[in-house]
N, C-alpha and C positions, 0 to 999 in steps of 0.2 A: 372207717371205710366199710359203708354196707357187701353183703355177697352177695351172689348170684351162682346160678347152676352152670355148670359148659353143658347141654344137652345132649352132646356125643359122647361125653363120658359117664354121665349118672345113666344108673340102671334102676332107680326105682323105692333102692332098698325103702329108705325111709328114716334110715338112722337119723338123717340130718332133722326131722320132723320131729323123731325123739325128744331127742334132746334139747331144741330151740329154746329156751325160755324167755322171748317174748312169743312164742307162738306164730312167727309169721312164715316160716318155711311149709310149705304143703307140696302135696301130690298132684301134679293135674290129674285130673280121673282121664283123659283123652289119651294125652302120650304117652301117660304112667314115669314121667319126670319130675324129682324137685324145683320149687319156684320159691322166690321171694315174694310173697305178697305185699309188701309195704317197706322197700328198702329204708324208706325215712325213719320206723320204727326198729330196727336194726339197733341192739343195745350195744356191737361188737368185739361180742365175748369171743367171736369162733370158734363156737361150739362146735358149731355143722362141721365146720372147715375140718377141726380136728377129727372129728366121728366120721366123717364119709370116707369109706372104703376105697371108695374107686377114686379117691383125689378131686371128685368132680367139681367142689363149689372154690370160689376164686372171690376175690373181694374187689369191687372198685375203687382206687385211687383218687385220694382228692388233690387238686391244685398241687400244692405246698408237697404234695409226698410225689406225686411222679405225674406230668403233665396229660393233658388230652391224645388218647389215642393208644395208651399205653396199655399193658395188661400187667398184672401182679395177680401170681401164683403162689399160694402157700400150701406147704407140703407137711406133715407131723410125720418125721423117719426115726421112730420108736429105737431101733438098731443101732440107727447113729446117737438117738438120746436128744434131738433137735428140735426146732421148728423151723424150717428153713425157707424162704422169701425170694422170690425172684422176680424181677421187675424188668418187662420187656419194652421197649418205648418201640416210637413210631420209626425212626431210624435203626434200628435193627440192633440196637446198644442192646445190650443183659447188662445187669446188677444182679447179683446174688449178696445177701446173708444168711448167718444162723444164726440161732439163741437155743440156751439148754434148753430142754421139756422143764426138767428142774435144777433146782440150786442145790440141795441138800442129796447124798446118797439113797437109788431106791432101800427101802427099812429101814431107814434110821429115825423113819417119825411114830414116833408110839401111837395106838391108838389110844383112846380118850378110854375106854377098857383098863387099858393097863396102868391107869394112873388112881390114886387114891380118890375116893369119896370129897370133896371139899365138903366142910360146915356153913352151919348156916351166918354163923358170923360174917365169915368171906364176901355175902353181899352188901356189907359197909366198907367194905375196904375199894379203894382206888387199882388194885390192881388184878387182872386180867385172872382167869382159872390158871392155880398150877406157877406164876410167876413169882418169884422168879428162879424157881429152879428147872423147869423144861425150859428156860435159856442157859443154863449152867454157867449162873453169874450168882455170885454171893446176893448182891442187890441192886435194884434194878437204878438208874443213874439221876441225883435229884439236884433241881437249881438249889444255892445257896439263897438266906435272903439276905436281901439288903440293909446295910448298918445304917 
């Protein structure tokens, strides 16, 4: 679901430009508002959506998620620990959800700092930096073969 700007709520800042990484949110230089240049290239990550301060950027709805006419609001309420969804149709219905920000406690994920050195061996091995003890599993879970 690409975004788009509400223009009576963005103020300009530009966070959402920041951060875009496909590069398609800009400034109009006129009104000094966020825009979508190329909603089709829309990779959506929601970036914008999470970084904009003022709430202002909103995503369109396809088909299959909330019909024509509708609008879908997403909100990032850090406080509550959320990301919360709201979906207004043409008859005046609201849908809301949430979903955490995250899954895991804030600090409980180490940085890549505070882990050992790996060797150079490590690059013939099949398994990931650090696995499988930053899963705090003995080892990590493999198919039998067949007899």
């Amino acid at each position: 679901m690409p975004t788009y700007t509400d223009m009576t709520r963005c103020d300009g800042c530009g966070e959402c430009v920041d951060i875009c990484p496909s590069d398609i949110m800009h400034i109009d230089p006129v009104y000094r508002r966020s825009y979508n240049i190329e909603p089709n290239f829309c990779w959506e990550c929601y970036s914008c959506v999470k970084a904009c301060p003022q709430n202002a950027i909103d995503v369109r709805g396809y088909a299959d998620f909330a019909p024509l006419g509708h609008k879908v609001r997403v909100l990032r309420e850090p406080e509550k620990g959320v990301i919360s969804w709201k979906i207004r149709y043409r008859d005046g219905r609201l849908k809301e959800f949430a979903f955490p920000i995250r899954t895991t406690p804030w600090g409980s994920i180490k940085a890549p700092s505070d882990y050992e050195k790996p060797d150079l061996s490590a690059l013939n091995s099949p398994l990931l930096s650090h696995e499988p003890t930053a899963l705090h599993i003995d080892a990590l879970p493999t198919l039998k073969p067949k007899a």
